[in-house]
C-alpha positions as CSV (number, residue, x, y, z in Angstrom):
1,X,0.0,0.0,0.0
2,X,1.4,3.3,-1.1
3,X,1.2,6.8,0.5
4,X,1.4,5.4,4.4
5,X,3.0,7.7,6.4
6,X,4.9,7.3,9.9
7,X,3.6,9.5,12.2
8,X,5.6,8.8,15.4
9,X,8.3,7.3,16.5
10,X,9.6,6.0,19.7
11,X,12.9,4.6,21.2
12,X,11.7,1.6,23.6
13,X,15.3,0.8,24.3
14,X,18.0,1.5,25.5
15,X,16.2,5.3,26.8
16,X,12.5,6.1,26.2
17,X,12.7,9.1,23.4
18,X,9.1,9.9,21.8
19,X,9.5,11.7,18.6
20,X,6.2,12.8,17.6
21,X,7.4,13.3,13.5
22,X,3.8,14.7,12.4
23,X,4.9,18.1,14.1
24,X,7.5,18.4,12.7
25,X,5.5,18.9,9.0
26,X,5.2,22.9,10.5
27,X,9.6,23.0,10.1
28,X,9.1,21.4,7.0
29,X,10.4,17.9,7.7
30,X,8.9,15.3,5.2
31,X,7.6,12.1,7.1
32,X,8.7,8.9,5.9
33,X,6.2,7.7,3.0
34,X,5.4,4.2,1.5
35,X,5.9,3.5,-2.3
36,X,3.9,2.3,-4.2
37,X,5.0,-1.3,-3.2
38,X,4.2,-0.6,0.4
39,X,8.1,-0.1,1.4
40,X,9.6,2.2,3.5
41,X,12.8,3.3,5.1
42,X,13.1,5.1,8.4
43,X,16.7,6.4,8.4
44,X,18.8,7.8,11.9
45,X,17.5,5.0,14.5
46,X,20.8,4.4,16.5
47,X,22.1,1.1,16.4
48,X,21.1,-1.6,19.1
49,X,18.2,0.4,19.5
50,X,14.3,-0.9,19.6
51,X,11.4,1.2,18.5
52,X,7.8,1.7,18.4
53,X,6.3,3.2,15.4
54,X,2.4,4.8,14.5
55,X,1.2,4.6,10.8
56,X,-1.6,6.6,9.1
57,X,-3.4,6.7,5.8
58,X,-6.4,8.6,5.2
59,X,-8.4,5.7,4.7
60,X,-7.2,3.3,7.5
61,X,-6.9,3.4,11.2
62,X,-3.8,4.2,12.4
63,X,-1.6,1.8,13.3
64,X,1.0,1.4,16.2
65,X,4.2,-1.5,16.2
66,X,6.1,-2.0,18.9
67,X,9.4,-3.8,19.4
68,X,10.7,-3.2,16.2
69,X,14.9,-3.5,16.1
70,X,16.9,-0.6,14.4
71,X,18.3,-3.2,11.6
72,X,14.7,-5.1,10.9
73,X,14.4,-5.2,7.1
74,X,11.3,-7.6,6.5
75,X,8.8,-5.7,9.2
76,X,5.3,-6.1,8.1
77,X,2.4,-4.1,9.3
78,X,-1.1,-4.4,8.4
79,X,-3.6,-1.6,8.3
80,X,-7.3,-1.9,9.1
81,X,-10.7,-0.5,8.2
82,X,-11.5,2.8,10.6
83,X,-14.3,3.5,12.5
84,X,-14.3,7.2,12.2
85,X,-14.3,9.8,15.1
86,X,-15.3,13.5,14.0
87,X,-16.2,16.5,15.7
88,X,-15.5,20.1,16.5
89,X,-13.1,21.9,19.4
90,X,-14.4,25.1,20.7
91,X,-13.6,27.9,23.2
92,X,-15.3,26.8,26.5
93,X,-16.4,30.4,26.4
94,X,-17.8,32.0,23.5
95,X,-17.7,28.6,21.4
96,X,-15.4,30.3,18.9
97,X,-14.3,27.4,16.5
98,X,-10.2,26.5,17.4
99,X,-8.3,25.6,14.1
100,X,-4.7,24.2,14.6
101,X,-5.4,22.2,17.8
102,X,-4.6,18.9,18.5
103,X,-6.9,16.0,19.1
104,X,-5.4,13.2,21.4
105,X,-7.4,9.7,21.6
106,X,-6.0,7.5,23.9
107,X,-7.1,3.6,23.6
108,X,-8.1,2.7,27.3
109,X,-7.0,-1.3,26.7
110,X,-3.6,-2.3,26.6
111,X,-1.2,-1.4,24.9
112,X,-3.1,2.4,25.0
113,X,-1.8,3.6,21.9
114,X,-2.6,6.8,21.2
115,X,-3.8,8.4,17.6
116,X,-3.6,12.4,16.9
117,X,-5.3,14.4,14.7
118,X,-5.9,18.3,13.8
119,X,-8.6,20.2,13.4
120,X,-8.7,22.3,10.0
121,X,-9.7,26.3,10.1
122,X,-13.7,25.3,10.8
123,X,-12.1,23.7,14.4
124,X,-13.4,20.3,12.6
125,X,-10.9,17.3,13.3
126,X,-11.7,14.2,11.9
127,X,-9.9,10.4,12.5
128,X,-10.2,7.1,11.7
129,X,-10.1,4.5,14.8
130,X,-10.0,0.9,15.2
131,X,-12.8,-0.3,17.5
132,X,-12.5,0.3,21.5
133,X,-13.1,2.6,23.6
134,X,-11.1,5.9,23.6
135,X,-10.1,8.7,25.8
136,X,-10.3,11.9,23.8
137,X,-9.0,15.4,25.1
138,X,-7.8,18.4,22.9
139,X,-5.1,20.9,22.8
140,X,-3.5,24.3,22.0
141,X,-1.1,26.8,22.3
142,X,-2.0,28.4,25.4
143,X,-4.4,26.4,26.0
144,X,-5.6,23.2,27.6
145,X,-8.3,20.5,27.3
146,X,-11.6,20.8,29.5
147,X,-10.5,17.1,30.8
148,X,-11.0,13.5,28.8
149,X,-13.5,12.4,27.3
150,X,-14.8,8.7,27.1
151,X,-15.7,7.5,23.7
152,X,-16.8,4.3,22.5
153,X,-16.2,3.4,19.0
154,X,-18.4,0.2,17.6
155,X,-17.6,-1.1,13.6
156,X,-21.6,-1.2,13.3
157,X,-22.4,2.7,14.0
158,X,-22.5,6.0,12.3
159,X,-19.8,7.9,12.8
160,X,-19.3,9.7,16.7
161,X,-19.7,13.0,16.8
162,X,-17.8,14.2,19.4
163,X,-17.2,18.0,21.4
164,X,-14.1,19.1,22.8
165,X,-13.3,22.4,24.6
166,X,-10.5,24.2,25.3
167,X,-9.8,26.8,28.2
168,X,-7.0,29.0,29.1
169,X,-4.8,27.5,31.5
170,X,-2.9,28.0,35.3
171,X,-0.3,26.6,36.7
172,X,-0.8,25.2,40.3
173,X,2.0,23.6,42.3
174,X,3.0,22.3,45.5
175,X,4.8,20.4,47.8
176,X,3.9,17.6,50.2
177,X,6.2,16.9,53.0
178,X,6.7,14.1,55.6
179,X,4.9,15.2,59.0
180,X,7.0,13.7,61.2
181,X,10.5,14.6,59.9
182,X,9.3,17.6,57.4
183,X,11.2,16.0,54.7
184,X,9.6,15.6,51.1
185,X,7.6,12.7,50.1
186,X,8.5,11.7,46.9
187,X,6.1,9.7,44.6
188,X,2.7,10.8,45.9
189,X,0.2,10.8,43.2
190,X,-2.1,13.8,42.9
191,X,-4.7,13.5,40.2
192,X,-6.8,16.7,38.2
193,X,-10.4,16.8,37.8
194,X,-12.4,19.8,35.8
195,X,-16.1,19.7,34.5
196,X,-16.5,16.5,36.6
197,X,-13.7,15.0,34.0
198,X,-10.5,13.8,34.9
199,X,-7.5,16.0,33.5
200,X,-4.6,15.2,34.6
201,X,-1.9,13.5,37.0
202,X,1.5,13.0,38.3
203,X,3.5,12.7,41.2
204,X,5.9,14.2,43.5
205,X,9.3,14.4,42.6
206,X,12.5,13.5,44.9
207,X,11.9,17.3,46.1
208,X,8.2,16.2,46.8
209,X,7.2,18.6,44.8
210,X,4.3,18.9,42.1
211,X,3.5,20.8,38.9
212,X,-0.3,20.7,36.7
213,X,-1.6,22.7,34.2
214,X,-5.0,23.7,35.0
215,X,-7.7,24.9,32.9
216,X,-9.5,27.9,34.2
217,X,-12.4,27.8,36.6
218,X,-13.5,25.4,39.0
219,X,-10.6,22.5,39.3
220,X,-10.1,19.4,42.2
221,X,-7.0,18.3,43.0
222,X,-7.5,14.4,44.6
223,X,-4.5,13.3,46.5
224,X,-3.5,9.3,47.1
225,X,-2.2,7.2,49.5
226,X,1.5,6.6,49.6
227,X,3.3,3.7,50.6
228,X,4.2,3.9,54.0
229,X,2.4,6.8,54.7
230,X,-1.4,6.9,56.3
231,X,-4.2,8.2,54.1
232,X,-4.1,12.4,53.4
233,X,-6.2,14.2,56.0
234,X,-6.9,16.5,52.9
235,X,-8.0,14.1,50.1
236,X,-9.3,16.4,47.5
237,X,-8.8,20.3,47.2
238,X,-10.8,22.6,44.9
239,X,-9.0,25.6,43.2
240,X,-10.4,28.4,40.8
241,X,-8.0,29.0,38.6
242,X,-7.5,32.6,36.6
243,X,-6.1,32.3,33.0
244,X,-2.4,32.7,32.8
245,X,-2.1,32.5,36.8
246,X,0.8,30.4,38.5
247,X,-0.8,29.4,42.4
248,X,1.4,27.8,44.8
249,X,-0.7,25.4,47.4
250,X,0.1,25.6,51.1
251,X,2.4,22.8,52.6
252,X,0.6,19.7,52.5
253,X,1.5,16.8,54.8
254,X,1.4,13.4,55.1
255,X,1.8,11.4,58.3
256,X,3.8,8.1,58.7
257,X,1.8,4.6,59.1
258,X,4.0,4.3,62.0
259,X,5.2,6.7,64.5
């Protein structure tokens, strides 16, 4: 099959790079492209290396392989009839139409590959899926996704029509520290939720430290249980957050499971 493009590209081993190539179209970098006997070369994949690649064709589902060893020369990958996702991405105020933005959908079984797409200058995005069931958010430039959305795509029904929003964003951070010795707690897990969606996560780092983007207005901030540590007193938080504004939380603290 001719004119199948790779899309993304990902060192597995022996570091974890992601190389998303389809952005780089905007620096005008041409993707790697099937001929018309379905081959392709992907040059610059260091030596001893393993990768995971994403293929797309306008008429297909997009395709992800993984595992794939920098000097494999007979790697064959088979495309599949779409089930196609469409819809529109908006302003959450003023429902002005947002061209340029990203569409993310994120399988939710295993292995979660993820497909991208763009809206064109009507804020219309359009992409073909296999079947599942996807979690869809959008982004742009200054902007952030009104949390995911949970799609489910069946071979045997019209086409989902689908309505993302974007917001402006904040910045909220924070630190949660041991409450017996006041030292950080590294690798607590604090989770984002806006318009009853969740948005985001992550987790302390070795400073116990956090960092989330937030869209404006109402946000809640849930915070999890760390090993060796009792359940937060505080276990969810909610912030309204200003476009553009950076708010650091007050210390939060979590107490041993043994004193």
């Amino acid at each position: 099959m001719r004119n199948v493009r790779i899309t993304a590209l990902a060192i597995t081993e022996p570091v974890k790079v992601g190389i998303p190539l389809f952005k780089l179209e905007a620096l005008n970098v041409t993707l790697p492209v099937s001929d018309a006997e379905g081959r392709f070369t992907l040059a610059g994949v260091p030596r001893g290396a393993k990768v995971a690649l994403k293929f797309e064709h306008p008429l297909y589902a997009q395709e992800a392989v993984a595992n794939v060893a920098a000097d494999e020369a007979d790697l064959q990958v088979i495309l599949y009839q779409g089930v196609p996702l469409q819809g529109l991405v908006a302003l959450r105020s003023g429902d002005k139409p947002v061209s340029g933005a990203t569409v993310m959908a994120r399988n939710a079984q295993p292995p979660h590959d993820t497909a991208f797409s763009r809206t064109d200058g009507t804020g219309v995005f359009h992409v073909l899926l296999k079947p599942g069931v996807y979690m869809v958010q959008a982004s742009a430039p200054g902007r952030i996704g009104d949390g995911w959305r949970r799609v489910a795509l069946r071979g045997d029904a019209p086409a989902e029509q689908v309505r993302l929003t974007l917001s402006g964003k904040g910045v909220i951070t924070g630190v949660i520290q041991n409450a017996r010795s006041g030292g950080p707690v590294p690798g607590a897990r604090v989770l984002l939720e806006t318009q009853g969606r969740a948005a985001g996560a992550t987790r302390t780092g070795a400073d116990g430290r956090f960092r989330l983007e937030a869209p404006e207005g109402a946000n809640t901030l849930h915070f999890e249980a760390v090993d060796g540590f009792r359940p937060p007193d505080t276990k969810a938080l909610t912030i309204m957050m200003s476009a553009g504004e950076k708010r650091e939380l007050p210390g939060l603290w979590l107490a041993p499971a043994q004193e």
